[in-house]
Backbone bond lengths (Angstrom), bond angles and torsions (degrees), N, CA, C in turn:
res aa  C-N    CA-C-N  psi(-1)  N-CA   C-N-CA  omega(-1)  CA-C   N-CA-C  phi
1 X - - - 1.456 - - 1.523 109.41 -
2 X 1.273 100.28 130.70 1.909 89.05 178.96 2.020 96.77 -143.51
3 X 0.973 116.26 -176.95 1.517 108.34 -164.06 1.741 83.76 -158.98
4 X 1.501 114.06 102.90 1.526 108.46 162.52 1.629 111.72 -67.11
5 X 1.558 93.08 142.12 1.563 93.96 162.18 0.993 149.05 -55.05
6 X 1.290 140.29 -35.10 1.374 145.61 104.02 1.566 116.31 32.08
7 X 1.430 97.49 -76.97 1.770 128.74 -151.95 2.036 80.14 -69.13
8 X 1.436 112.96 -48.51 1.755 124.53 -149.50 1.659 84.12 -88.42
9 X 0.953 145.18 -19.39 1.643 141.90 -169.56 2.139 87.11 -104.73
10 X 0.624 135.66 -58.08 1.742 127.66 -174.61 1.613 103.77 -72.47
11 X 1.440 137.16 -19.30 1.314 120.72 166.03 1.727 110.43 -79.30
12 X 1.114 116.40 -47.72 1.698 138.91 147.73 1.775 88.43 7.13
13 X 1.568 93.62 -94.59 1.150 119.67 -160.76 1.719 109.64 -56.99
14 X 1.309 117.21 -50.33 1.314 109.34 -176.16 1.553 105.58 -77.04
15 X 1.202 131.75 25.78 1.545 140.17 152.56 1.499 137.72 -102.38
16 X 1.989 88.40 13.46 1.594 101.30 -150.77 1.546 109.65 -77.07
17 X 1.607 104.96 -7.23 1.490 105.39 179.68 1.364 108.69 -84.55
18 X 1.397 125.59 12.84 1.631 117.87 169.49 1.571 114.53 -103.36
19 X 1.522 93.82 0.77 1.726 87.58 -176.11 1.452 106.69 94.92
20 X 1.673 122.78 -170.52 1.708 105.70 -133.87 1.588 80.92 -92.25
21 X 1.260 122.96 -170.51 1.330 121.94 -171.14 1.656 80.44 -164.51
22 X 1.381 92.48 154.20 1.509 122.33 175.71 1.456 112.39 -118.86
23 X 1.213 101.59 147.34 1.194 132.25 176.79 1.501 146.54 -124.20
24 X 1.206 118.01 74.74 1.456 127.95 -159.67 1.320 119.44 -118.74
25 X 1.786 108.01 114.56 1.069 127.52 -164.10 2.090 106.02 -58.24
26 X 1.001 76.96 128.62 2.083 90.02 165.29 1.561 129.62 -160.13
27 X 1.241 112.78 124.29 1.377 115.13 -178.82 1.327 109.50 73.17
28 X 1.351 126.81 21.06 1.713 110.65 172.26 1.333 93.69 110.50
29 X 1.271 115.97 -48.73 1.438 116.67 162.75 1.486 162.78 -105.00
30 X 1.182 149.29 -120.80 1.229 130.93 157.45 1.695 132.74 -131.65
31 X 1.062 129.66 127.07 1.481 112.11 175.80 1.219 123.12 -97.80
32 X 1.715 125.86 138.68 1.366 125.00 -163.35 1.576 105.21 -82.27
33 X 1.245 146.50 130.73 1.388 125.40 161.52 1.337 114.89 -114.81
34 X 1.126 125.74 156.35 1.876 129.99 165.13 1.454 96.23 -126.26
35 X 1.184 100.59 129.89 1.718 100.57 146.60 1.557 93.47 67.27
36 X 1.255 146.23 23.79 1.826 142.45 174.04 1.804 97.15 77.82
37 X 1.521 112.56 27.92 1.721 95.44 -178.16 1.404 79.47 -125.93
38 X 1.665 129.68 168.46 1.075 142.88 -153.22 1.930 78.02 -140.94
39 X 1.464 106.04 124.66 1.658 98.62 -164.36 1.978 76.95 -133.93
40 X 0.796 109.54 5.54 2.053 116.82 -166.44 1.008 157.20 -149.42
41 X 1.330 138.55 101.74 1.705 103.92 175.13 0.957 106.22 -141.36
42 X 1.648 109.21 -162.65 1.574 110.95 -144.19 1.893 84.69 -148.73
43 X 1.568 100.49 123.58 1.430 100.68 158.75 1.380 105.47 -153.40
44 X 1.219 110.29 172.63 1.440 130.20 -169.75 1.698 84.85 29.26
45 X 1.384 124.33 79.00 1.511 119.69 152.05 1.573 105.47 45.28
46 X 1.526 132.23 8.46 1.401 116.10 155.99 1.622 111.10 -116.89
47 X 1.496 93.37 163.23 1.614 95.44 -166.86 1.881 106.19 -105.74
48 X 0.926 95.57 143.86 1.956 101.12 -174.74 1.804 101.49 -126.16
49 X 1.191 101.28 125.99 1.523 105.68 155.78 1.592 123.42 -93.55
50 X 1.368 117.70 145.78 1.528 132.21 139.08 1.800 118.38 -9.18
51 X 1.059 125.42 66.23 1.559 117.95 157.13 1.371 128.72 -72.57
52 X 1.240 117.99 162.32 1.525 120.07 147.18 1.956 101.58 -151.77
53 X 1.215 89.03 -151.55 1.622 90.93 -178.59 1.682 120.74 -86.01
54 X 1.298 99.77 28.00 1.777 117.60 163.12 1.449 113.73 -101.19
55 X 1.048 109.31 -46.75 1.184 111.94 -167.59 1.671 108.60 -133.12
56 X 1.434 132.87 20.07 1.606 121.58 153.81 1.089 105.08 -79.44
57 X 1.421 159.22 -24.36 1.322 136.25 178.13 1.719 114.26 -67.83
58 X 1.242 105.07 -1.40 1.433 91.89 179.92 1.711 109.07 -90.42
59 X 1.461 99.92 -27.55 1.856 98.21 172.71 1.331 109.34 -68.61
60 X 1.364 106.04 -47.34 1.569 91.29 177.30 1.030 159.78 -73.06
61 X 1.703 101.86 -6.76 1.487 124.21 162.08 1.462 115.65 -68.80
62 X 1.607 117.36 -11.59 1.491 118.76 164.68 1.406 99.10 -109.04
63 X 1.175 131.78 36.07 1.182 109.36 166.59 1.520 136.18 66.51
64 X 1.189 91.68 29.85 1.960 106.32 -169.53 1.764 88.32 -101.54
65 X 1.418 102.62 151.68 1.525 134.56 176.43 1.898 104.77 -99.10
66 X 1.358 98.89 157.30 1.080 115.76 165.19 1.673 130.76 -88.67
67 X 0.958 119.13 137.91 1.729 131.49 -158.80 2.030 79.00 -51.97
68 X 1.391 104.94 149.52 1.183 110.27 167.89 1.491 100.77 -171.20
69 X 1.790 106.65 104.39 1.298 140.35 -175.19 1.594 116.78 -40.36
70 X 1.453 104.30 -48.03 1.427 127.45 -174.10 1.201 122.11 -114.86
71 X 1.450 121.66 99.70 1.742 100.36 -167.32 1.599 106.06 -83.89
72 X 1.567 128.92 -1.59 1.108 119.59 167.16 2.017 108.14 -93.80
73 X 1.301 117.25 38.48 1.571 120.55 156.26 1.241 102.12 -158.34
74 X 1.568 90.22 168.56 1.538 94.68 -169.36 1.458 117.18 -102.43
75 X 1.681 120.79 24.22 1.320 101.88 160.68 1.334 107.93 -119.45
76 X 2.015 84.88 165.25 1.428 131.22 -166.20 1.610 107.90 -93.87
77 X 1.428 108.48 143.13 1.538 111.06 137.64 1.391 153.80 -96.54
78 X 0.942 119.67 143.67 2.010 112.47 -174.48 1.558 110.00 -34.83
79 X 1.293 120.02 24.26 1.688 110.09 -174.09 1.511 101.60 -113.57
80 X 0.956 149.74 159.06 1.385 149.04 140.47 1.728 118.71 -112.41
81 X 1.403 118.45 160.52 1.501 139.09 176.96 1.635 92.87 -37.59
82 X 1.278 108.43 153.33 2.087 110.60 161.79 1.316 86.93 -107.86
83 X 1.532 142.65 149.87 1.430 156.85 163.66 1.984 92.16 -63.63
84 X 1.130 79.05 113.08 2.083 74.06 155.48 1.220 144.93 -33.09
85 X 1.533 83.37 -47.21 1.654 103.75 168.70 1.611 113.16 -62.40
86 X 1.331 124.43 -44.82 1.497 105.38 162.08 1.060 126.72 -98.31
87 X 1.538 140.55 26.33 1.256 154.35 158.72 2.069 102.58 -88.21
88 X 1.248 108.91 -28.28 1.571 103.79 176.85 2.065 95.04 -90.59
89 X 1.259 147.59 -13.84 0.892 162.46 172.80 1.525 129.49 -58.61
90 X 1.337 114.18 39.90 2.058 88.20 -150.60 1.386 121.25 -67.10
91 X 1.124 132.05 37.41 1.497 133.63 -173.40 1.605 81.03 -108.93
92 X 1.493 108.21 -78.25 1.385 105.61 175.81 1.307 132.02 -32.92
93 X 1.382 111.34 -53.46 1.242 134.87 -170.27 2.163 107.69 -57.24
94 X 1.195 83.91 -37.92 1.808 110.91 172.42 1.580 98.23 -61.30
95 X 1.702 127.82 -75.36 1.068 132.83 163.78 1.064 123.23 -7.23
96 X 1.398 119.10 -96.82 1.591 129.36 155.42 1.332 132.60 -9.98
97 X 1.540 108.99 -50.68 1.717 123.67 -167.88 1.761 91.12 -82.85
98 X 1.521 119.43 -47.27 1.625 99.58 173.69 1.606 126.17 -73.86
99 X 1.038 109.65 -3.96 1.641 120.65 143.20 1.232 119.18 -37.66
100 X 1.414 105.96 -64.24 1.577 113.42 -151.52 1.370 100.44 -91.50
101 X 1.537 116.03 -20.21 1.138 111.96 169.38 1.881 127.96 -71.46
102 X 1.417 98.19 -29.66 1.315 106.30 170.32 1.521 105.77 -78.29
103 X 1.248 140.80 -19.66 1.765 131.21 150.23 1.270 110.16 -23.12
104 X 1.718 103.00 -65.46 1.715 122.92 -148.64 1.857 92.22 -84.97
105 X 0.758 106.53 -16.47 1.906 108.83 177.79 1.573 96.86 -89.98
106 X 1.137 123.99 -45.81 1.868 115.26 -174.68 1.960 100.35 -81.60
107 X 0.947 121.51 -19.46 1.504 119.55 -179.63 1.777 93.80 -90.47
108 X 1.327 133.96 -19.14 0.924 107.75 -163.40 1.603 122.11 -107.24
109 X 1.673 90.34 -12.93 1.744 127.24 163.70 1.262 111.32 -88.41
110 X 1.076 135.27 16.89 1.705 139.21 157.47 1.746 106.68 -79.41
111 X 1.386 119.80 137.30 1.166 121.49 175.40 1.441 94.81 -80.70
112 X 1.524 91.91 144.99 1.598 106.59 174.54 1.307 114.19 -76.90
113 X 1.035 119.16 159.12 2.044 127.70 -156.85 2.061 78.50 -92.84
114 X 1.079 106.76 126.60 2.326 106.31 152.28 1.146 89.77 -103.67
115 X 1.705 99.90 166.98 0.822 129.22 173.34 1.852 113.94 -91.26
116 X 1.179 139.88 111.03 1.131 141.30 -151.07 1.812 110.21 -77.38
117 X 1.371 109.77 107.00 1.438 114.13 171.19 1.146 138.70 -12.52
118 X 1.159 151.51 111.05 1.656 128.42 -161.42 1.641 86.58 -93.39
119 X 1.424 116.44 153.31 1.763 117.46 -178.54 1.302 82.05 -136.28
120 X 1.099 103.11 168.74 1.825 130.93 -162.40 1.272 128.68 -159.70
């Protein structure tokens, strides 16, 4: 996975209506953050948002795939393809990204499961 600079400076920018966004290189590629939440990333020069069951039916009614790290296995991550068409869009493109950001805000406001003490 590699992400030209170029490709990571023009998604940047067409995100500029959400305010500053971060960018931190991992795995070859990149993760989007707002606000300390990771709502993105960027590999092989395409961009994937944050789904869950709010907002994956909207990739998939265009036909967008799910982020998949390894093309020799078969798992996926919670991210899917952005359509071009709303990645060249930034109103839309804005739309979408506070989507994915409200994913990474409801996954991140879930109490974590403990493991329950054994007493004796």
């Amino acid at each position: 996975m590699t992400v030209g600079e170029s490709y990571k400076e023009y998604v940047v920018d067409q995100l500029g209506k959400l305010g500053f966004i971060t960018v931190k290189k991992m795995f070859g590629g990149a993760g989007l953050y707002y606000d300390g939440l990771i709502f993105g990333i960027l590999a092989n020069d395409v961009l994937y948002f944050k789904v869950d069951d709010s907002n994956r039916s909207d990739y998939e009614r265009v036909g967008m795939e799910p982020f998949q790290p390894f093309e020799d296995k078969p798992m996926v991550m919670p991210y899917y393809e952005v359509p071009v068409d709303v990645l060249e869009n930034r109103e839309l493109l804005a739309d979408w990204a506070v989507k994915a950001l409200s994913v990474s805000k409801n996954k991140n406001s879930k109490p974590k499961k403990r493991k329950l003490a054994k007493g004796g």
